[in-house]
VOMI-13847 format. One record per residue (C-alpha): x, y, z; residue in one letter. Coordinates in steps of 0.25 Angstrom, whole numbers, plus 5000, padded with zeros to 4 digits. Layout:
REM residues N
XYZa;...
This chain:
REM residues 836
498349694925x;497749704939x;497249844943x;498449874952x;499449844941x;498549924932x;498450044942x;500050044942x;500050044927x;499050164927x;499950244937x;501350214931x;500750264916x;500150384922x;501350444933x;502050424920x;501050504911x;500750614920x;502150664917x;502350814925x;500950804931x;500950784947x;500350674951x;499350724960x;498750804948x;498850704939x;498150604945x;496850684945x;497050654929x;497250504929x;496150484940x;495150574932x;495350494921x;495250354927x;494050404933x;493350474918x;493750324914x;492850274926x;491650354923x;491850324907x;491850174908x;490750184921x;489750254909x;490350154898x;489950034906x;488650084912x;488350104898x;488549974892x;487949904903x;486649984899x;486649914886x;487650004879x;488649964867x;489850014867x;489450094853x;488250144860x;489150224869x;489550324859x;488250384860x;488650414873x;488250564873x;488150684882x;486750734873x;486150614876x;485450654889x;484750504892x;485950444893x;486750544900x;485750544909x;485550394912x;487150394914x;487150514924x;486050414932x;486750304933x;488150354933x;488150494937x;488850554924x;488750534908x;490150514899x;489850544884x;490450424873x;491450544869x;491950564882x;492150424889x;493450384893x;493450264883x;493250364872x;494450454875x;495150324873x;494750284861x;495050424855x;496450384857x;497250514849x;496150574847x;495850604862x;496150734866x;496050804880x;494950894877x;493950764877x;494150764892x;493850904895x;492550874887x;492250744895x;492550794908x;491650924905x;490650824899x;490750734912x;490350864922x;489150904913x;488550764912x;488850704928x;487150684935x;486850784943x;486750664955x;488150634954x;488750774955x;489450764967x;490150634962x;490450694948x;490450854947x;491750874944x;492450764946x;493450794933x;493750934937x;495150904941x;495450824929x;494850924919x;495451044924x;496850964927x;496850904912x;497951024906x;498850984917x;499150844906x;499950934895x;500251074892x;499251054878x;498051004874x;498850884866x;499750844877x;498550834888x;497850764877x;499150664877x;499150654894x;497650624895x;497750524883x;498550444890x;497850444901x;496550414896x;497150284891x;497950244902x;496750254910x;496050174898x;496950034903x;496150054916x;495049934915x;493649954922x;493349844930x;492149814938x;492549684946x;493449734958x;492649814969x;493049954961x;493449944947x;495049954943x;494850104937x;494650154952x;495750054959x;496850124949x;496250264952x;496550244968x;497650204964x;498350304955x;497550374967x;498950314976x;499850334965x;499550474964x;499650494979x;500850454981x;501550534968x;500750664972x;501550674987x;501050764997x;499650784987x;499350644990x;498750675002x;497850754996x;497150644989x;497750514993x;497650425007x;498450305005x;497650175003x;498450095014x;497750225025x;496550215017x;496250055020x;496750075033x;495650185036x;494550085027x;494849965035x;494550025048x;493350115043x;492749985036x;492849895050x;491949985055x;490949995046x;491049865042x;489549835047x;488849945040x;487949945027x;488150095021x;489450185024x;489650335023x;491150365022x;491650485020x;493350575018x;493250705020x;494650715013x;494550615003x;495550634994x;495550554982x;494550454989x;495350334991x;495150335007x;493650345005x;493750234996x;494450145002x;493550155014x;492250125005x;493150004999x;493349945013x;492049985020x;491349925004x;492249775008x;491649755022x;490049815018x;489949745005x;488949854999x;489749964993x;488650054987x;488450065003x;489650175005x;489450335004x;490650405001x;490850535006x;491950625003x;492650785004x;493650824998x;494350954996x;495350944983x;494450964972x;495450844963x;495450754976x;493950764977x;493650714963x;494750604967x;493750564976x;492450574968x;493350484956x;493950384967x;492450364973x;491650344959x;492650254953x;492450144965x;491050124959x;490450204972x;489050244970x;489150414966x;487950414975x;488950364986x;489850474985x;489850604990x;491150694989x;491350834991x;492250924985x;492551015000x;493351065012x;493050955022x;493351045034x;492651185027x;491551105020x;491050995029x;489950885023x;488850975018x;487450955026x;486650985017x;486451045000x;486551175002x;485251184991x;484351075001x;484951085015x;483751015022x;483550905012x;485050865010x;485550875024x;486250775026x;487550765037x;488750695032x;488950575042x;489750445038x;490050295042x;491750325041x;492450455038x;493950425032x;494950545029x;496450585026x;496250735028x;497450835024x;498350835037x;498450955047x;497851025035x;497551175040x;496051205042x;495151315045x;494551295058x;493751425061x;492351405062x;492451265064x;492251255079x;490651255075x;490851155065x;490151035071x;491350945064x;492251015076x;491450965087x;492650895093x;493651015089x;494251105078x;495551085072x;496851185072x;496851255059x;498251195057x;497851065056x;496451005052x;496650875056x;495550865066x;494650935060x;494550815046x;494550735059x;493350805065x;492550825051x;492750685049x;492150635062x;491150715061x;490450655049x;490650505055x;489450445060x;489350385075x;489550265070x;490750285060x;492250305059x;493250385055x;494750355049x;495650495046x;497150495045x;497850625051x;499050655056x;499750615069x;499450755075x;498150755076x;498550635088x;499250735098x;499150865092x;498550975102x;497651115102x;496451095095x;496850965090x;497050895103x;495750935108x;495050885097x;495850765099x;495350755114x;493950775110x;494050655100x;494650575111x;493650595122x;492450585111x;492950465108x;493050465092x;494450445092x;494550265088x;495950255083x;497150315078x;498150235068x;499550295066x;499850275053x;501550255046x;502050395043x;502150425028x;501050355024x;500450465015x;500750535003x;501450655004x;501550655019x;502450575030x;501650615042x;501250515052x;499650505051x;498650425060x;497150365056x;496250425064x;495050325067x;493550385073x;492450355077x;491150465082x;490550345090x;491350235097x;491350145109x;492950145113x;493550255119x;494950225117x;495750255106x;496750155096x;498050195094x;498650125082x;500250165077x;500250095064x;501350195062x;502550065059x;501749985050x;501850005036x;502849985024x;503550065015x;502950105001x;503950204993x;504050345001x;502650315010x;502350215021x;501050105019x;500150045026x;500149895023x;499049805022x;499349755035x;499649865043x;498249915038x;497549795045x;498249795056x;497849945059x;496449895054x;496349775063x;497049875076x;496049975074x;494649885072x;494949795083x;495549915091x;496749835095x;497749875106x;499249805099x;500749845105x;501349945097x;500249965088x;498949995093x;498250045107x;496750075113x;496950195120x;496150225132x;495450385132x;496150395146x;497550375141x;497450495130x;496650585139x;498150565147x;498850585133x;498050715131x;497250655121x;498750645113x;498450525103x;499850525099x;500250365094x;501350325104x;500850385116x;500050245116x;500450155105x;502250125105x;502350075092x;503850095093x;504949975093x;505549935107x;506849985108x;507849885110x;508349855125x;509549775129x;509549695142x;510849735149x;510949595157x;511149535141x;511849625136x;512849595149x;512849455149x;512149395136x;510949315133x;509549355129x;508549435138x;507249355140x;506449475138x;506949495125x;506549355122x;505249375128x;505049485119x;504949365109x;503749295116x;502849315104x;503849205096x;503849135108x;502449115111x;502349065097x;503448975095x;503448905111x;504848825112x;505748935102x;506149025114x;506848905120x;507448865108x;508148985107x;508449035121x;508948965134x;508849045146x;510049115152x;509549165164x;508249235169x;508549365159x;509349305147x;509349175137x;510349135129x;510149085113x;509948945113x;510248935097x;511448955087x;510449005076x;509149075080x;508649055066x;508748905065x;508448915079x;506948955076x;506648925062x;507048775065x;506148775080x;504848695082x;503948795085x;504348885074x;504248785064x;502748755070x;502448905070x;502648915056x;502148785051x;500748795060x;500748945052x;500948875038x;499848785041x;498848885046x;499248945033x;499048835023x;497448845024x;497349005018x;498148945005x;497148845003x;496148975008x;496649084998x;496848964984x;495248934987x;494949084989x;495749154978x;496049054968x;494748984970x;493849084972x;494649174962x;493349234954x;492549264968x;493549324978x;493549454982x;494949484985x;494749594996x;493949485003x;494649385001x;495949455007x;495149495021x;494749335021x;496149285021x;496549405030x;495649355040x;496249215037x;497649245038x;497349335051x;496649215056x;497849115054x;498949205059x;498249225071x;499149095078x;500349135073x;500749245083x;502049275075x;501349315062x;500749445062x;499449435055x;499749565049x;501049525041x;499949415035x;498849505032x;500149615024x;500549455016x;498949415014x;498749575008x;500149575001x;499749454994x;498249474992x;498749594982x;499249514972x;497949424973x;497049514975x;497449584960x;497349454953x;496149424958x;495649544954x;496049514937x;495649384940x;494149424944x;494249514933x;494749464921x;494649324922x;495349194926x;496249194913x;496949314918x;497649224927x;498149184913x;498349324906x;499849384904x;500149514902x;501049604894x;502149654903x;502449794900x;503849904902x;503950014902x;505150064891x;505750184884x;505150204871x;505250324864x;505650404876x;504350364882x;504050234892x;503150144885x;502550004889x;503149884881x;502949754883x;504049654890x;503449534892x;502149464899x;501649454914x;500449374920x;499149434921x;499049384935x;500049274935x;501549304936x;502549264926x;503349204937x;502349134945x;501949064931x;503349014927x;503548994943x;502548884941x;502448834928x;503648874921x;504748854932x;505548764922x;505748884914x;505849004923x;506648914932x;507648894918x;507649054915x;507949084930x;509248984928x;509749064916x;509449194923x;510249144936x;511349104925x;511449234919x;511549294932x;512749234936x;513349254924x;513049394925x;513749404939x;514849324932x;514849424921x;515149554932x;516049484940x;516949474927x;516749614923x;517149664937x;518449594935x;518849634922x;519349774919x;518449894913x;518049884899x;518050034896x;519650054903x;520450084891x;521449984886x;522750004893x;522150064906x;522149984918x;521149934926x;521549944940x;520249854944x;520649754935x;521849644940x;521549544930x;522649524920x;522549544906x;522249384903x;521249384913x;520449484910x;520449434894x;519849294901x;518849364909x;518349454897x;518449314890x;517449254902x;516549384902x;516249394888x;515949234889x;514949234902x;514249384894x;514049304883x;513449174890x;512649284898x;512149364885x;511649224878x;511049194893x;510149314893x;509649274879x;509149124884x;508649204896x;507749304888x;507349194879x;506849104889x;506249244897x;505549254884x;505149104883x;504849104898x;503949214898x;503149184886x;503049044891x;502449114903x;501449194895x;500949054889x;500848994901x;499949094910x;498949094897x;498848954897x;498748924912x;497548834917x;496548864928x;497248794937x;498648844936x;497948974937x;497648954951x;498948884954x;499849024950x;498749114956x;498849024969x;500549024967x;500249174966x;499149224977x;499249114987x;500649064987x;501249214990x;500249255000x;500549105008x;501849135007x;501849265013x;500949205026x;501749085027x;502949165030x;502549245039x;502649165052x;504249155046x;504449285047x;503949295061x;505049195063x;506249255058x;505749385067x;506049295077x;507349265073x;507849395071x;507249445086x;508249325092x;509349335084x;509149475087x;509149445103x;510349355100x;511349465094x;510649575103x;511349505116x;512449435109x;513749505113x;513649535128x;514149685133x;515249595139x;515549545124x;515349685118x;516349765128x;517349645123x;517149675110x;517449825112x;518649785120x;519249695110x;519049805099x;519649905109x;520949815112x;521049795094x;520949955092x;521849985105x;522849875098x;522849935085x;522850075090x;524250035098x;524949995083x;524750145078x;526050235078x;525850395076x;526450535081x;526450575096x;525050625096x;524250505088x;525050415099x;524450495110x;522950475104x;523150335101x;523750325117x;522550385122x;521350295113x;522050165117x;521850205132x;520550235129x;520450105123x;521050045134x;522450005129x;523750035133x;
């Protein structure tokens, strides 16, 4: 399986082994574990590539100083044979908890002292927390046992651009978060923000050689990550990147050391501290040589999701050189994580930190640091951000973007509050509505409703309030009604101006629909809008130019993916076709390039993980099946059993789609039949009377007569019999089908390899793009057969219809007799409805 259906896997064994634990706590054991794994099978392979066997491992002792000591040289630590991960394994029953205490100890004694700050004390939080697993030595023994060899199914991999073992650790990362509730913000910032902030960081650095980056707050360390993963695609050189990171949470801040080491980052790169990032700024100097280590922090990009309106301690701080520009309310530390991070950016960096909206319009000390900001110019762009978008918080936040040195003096306003979908309880960023933001930000672009550069003088009249809609409206126009419309009929021009953008692009369509009225209104020049504009000229031109501007990037992406299969680097690849796709759009004015991008990166998912088994384990994957496994009751307990097969790569369905469709076609047939005798079968049973009623008793839901319902029993029992022999023949030819399946995939030739992977990859994403220009069509037609029905009935024909319903209710009320008293009332409503 790829490594997303594996990093699924992983997650659904372990929320259901960790039982009673939280989650937040019991993912401190999973994640030390994979990471143990790491570090054991890093030793193991350094080994055997120094000409070790496998048998020569076992000598592997902790008394053996020269050896210890050439792996604490080149790797920073030493494992001893009896305490590698692969040994716990292999001990099967005889493993037992207190081997892991041993190795952890072992692990602390035996780390060089050169890579302390990477290594001291990187298992403290798993070695104190392992009692929490069972209330006995025995059942701790049991719960780390079958985590040891849950992690075991992890596979080392050397091929992608960091190995699977670390993609499957960020994600549990996720996993975690969003089980752990309001703790997730204490380690987690979700990967969508993450990007976001990466992409716009890496644009600006995207000419530089070597790169300091640096989160005060790191958390678990998937934002600094992410930022060396996008900054590493645009420099090449990855060994070019420092990291540098502060955390306070003793757990989170081995998260971080764990998250950076496992992405194959030099140790020498990395510098984390374990520290109060407001109390504690970046040390100067060691406190044993201050002259010879003084060495100021300064970095290329700062990124950070600090604690919001956490409360601080600011006296004495007005000295501290961090606070030139101000000091923060002790109610709220916002600006002052704002401040410490500017601080340590070079004149030539940038900044990316997510507060929340407050710290735009909020007074006191806060405003004036605000103002300060403003009139220094260090303030490039604020981004609002969908509420809800974080775990354990619903709060409205906003990326904040600086700069120390910069040429503009204006600020960019984007509200990307609207744009997101709904995952579970939170909001996400989609793929597109992160380039778009990316693409507003970097080219500083000014876009109706979503984006604006705001001049210094307009927010000097705001009093430096930053506030999102005191200059952008992202709001939906509220609907208006023309009054000489509504009065008379017809369609008001300016509505159908509003249109202009379908009208620009399709020139001859407004006349077809519309034929003027007079100067204000037009009147519908078609029975059926629909047919009206699907069957026109220009719309069948506008769509057929798009389809052949299209045709070329299918031929593009078979020559690239499936020619080229071995070679492409699928994060390239993807920016390449983006570009393309970005590039062909461009004419079509109706098709926002955007909705492409979202089908190209919706698509390039599915690709993207095929490629990845394809690059590495071979072509014959493509031809591999595999067991397909459930989940049932056994015992009491859930265990995995076998039912069935699926395709390694390669669907079941696509297969028989295309080379077995006489016989899937046959099986479909016989389903559909037993479908309709199974409606057939119900609509029988909800004639006939209960089964259970006692003999004798009636069944007033039943009107059928005693013959009859002997026939329909008769008829029942007959069509339940033809359906029960029906299923058989289905499941056999199920059986048949899918084993026929199995034989085919394993026997497929090269070339019908590439046909399914084409049918697979290509076929969807072309499909996706090719509809898009539809879609923009049938927008059209819902806007004017919305403008039809809008001014269909005049108030003329309204007040009619009022008065027609009046004179039927006064009519009706005249037919009603009653006593003295309800004769009066009924007298007095039909002179209120104008009757007699």
């Amino acid at each position: 399986m790829n490594k997303q259906q594996l990093a699924a896997k992983i997650w659904e064994s372990a929320n259901r082994m960790r039982g009673k634990v939280d989650a937040s706590e019991y993912k401190d054991f999973i994640l030390g574990f994979i990471f143990y794994k790491y570090l054991s099978e890093k030793e193991e392979q350094f080994f055997l590539g120094e000409g070790m066997t496998a048998a020569d491992m076992e000598q592997l002792v902790e008394e053996d100083e020269e050896t210890v000591g050439y792996a604490q040289n080149h790797l920073g630590y030493f494992i001893s044979y009896q305490n590698l991960f692969s040994t716990w394994v292999q001990a099967g029953n005889d493993f037992a908890v207190s081997q892991v205490y041993e190795a952890l100890s072992a692990f602390s004694r035996l780390v060089s002292p050169l890579y302390k700050n990477v290594f001291d004390g990187i298992f403290i939080t798993l070695q104190t927390g392992l009692s929490k697993l069972g209330d006995n030595t025995g059942s701790q023994t049991k719960a780390v046992r079958d985590l040891v060899h849950l992690i075991q199914t992890i596979p080392m991999s050397t091929h992608q651009d960091y190995d699977v073992l670390g993609y499957i650790y960020e994600e549990l990362i996720s996993k975690f978060a969003s089980n752990a509730g309001k703790k997730a913000g204490e380690f987690y910032t979700p990967h969508e923000v993450s990007v976001l902030m990466a992409d716009i960081v890496a644009h600006h650095l995207r000419s530089q050689d070597t790169i300091r980056i640096y989160d005060p707050t790191s958390g678990s360390g998937s934002l600094l990550i992410t930022i060396g993963d996008a900054v590493k695609r645009r420099m090449g050189d990855a060994d070019g990147i420092a990291y540098y990171a502060q955390e306070l949470n003793q757990s989170t801040y081995n998260l971080t050391r764990m998250n950076l080491v496992m992405r194959g980052i030099k140790p020498s790169n990395i510098t984390v501290r374990n520290g109060d990032t407001l109390e504690e700024d970046w040390p100067y100097f060691d406190d044993s040589d201050p002259s010879g280590t003084y060495d100021p922090l300064y970095v290329d990009a700062v990124v950070s999701n600090p604690p919001y309106s956490q409360r601080w301690e600011p006296e004495g701080k007005e000295n501290d050189i961090r606070f030139a520009y101000g000091v923060a309310p002790r109610s709220k530390a916002d600006y002052a994580f704002l401040l410490h991070d500017l601080y340590h950016l070079k004149p030539s960096g940038i900044m990316c930190i997510v507060l929340p909206h407050g710290v735009l319009f909020r007074g006191g000390e806060e405003g004036a640091i605000r103002r300060s900001l403003i009139e220094n110019d260090k303030i490039a762009a604020i981004i609002g951000l969908p509420a809800n978008i974080f775990f354990g918080t619903g709060i409205p936040t906003i990326i904040m973007v600086l700069r120390q040195k910069r040429d503009e003096s204006d600020v960019l306003i984007v509200d990307a509050s609207k744009d997101f979908e709904k995952v579970g309880k939170n909001n996400q960023l989609r793929s597109s509505d992160i380039r778009r933001i990316v693409d507003t930000v970097t080219a500083r672009r000014t876009i109706e409703g979503y984006s604006r550069l705001v001049g210094k003088d307009e927010i000097r009249a705001n009093d430096y309030n930053l506030n999102i809609p005191r200059y952008v409206d992202s709001s939906e126009l509220t609907e208006t009604w023309d009054l000489y419309a509504s009065m008379f009929g017809g369609i008001p021009v300016q509505e159908i101006d509003a249109l202009s953008k379908y009208w620009e692009a399709l020139p001859g369509l407004r006349e077809a629909l519309f034929t003027a009225n007079n100067g204000h209104c037009a009147r519908m020049a078609c029975e059926d809008v629909a047919d009206a504009i699907q069957g026109n000229e220009a719309v069948e031109g506008y769509v057929a130019r798009y389809h052949a501007e299209f045709s070329g990037l299918r031929r593009q992406l078979v020559a690239t993916l499936i020619g080229n299969w071995q070679r492409v680097d699928a994060p390239s690849a993807e920016a390449a076709v983006a570009d393309e796709v970005f590039k062909l759009v461009e004419p079509f004015t109706l098709v926002d390039k955007y909705d492409a991008y979202q089908a190209l990166d919706d698509a390039w998912g599915v690709i993207a993980a095929d490629l990845e088994m394809l690059q590495t384990e071979g072509f014959d994957a493509a031809r591999k099946v595999d067991p397909e496994y459930v989940i049932k009751k056994k015992s009491g307990k859930d265990v995995e059993v076998q039912d069935g097969w699926k395709g390694h790569i390669l669907p079941f369905s696509l297969v028989q789609d295309a080379l077995l469709s006489v016989e899937a076609e046959q099986l479909r047939d016989l389903q559909d039949e037993m479908s309709h005798l199974n409606g057939e079968c119900e609509s029988l049973q909800e004639e006939l009377p209960c089964e259970d009623a006692e003999e004798g008793d009636a069944d007033d839901s039943c009107d059928l007569a005693e013959e009859e319902i002997a026939a329909k029993r008769n008829e029942l029992a007959a069509l339940q019999k033809k359906l029960k022999s029906l299923k058989k023949d289905a499941k056999a030819q199920e059986s048949a089908l899918e084993e026929k399946t199995r034989e085919t995939i394993e026997a497929l030739t090269d070339e019908q390899v590439y046909e399914l992977l084409e049918s697979k990859w290509v076929e969807p994403l072309m499909d996706d793009l090719n509809a898009l220009p539809q879609v923009s069509i049938e927008g059209l037609i819902k806007k004017v057969n919305a403008l039809e029905e809008k001014y269909k009935d005049t108030y003329a024909d309204v007040a009619e219809q009022i008065s027609e319903a009046e004179r039927e209710l006064d009519a009706m009320l005249g037919q009603l007799v009653g006593d003295e008293f309800d004769m009066l009332g009924i007298a007095e409503l039909r002179k209120l409805l104008g009757g007699e």
